[in-house]
N, C-alpha and C positions, 0 to 999 in steps of 0.2 A: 702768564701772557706769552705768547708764541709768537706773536704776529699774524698777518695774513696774505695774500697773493694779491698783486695789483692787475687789473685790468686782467684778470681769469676767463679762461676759455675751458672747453675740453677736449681731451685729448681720449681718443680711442687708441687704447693698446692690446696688441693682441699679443699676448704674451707665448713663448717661445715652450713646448712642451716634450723634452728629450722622452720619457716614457712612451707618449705617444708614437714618436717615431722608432722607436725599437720594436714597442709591440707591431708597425707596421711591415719588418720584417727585411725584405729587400731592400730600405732605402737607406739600410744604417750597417756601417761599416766598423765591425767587432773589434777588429785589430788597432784601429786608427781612434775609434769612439768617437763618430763623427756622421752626419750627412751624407749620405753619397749623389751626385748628379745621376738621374734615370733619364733616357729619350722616350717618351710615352707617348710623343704625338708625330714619331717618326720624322722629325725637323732636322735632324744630324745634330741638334743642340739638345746638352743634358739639363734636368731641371731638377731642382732642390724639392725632394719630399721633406713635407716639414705638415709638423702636427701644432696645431695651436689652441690654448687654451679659452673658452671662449671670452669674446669682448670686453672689457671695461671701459667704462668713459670716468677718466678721474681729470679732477680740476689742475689747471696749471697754465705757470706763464709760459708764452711763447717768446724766443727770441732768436729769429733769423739770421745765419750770417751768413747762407750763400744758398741761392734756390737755381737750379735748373741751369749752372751753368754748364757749357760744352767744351769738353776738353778732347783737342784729335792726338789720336795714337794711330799707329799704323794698320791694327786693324780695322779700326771706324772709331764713331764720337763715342763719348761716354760721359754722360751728364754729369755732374755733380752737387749733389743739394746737402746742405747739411745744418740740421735744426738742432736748438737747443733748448728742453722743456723743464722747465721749476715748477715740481710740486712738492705741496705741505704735507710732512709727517703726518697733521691731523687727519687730513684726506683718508692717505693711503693706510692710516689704521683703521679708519671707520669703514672703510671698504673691504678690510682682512686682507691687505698689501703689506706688512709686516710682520717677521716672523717673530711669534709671541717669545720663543727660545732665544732666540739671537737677537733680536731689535733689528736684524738686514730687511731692506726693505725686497718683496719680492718681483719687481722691476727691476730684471735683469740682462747682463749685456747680451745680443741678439733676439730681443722682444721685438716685434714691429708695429710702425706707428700707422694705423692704416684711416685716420682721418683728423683734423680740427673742427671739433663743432661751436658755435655759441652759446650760451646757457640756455636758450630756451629748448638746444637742441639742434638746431637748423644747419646743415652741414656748411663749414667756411672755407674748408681746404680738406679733397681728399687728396689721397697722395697713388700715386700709377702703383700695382703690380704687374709686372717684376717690372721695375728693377726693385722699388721701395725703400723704404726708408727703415733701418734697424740701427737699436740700439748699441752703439759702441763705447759707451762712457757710461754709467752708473757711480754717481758720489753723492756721500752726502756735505752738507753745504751748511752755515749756519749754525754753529756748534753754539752753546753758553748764553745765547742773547739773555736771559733773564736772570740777572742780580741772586734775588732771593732762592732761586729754583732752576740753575742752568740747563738746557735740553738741546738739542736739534733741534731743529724745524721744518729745514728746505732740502730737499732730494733733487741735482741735476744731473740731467739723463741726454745727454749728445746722441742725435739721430744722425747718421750718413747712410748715403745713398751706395746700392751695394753697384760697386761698376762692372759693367759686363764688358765692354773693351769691343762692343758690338754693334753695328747699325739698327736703331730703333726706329720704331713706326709711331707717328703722331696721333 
């Protein structure tokens, strides 16, 4: 017995893909092993090349504890939203979300969260790119519940909003 998720939604994640962005060349900085800001739309503002692996929608609870708040700095607002999503080991093995070698789950920090759907599917919260909302906390949760056979269960995964410190458009 594991348990199960109360009151389950899903969550599309688009998972964060470092290969990807190396193989793209310019956007990854050797020395640092990291991301670099490019201006590609001639804006004066650099933007994050980022490679993503495609979509999954895996089950989990939601739980809110600050959406869209506005916080002023000197150089403009910068929102602040920051989720918090539980999902079940069972999920994210049936789906090949765990690494068979290790037991880590592959939901890891800087994944982004780019919707909540309902079960049937029906989109209930997408979330803005850029700023977005990425993964900064991956733990797992729920150690032993079962007497006879102790396991894991629950994987919590904290979303915050990446701030840009910049005036955005509605």
């Amino acid at each position: 017995m594991r348990g199960s998720l109360i009151f389950a939604f899903l969550a599309e994640v688009r998972r964060y893909d470092p290969a990807g962005v190396v193989a793209h060349g310019d956007g990854f900085d050797a020395d640092f092993k990291e991301p670099v800001l490019l201006d590609r739309d001639d804006d004066g503002l650099g933007e994050r090349v980022r490679a993503e692996h495609p979509p999954v929608r895996i089950p989990c609870q939601v739980e809110t504890q600050e959406f869209e708040a506005e916080r002023m700095y000197p150089a403009g607002n910068a929102p602040s939203s920051k989720l918090t999503l539980v999902f079940h080991f069972k999920d994210l093995e049936r789906l090949g979300l765990v690494d068979a070698l290790t037991g880590e789950a592959l939901i890891r920090t800087g994944d982004r969260l780019a919707g909540i759907y309902d079960k049937a599917g029906r989109l209930v919260q997408a979330t803005r790119t850029p700023s977005g909302l990425y993964a900064t906390e991956v733990r797992p949760i729920g150690f032993g519940l079962h007497r006879a056979g102790p396991t894991r269960n629950l994987l919590l995964v904290q979303f915050d909003e990446h701030r840009t410190a910049a005036p955005r458009e509605s």
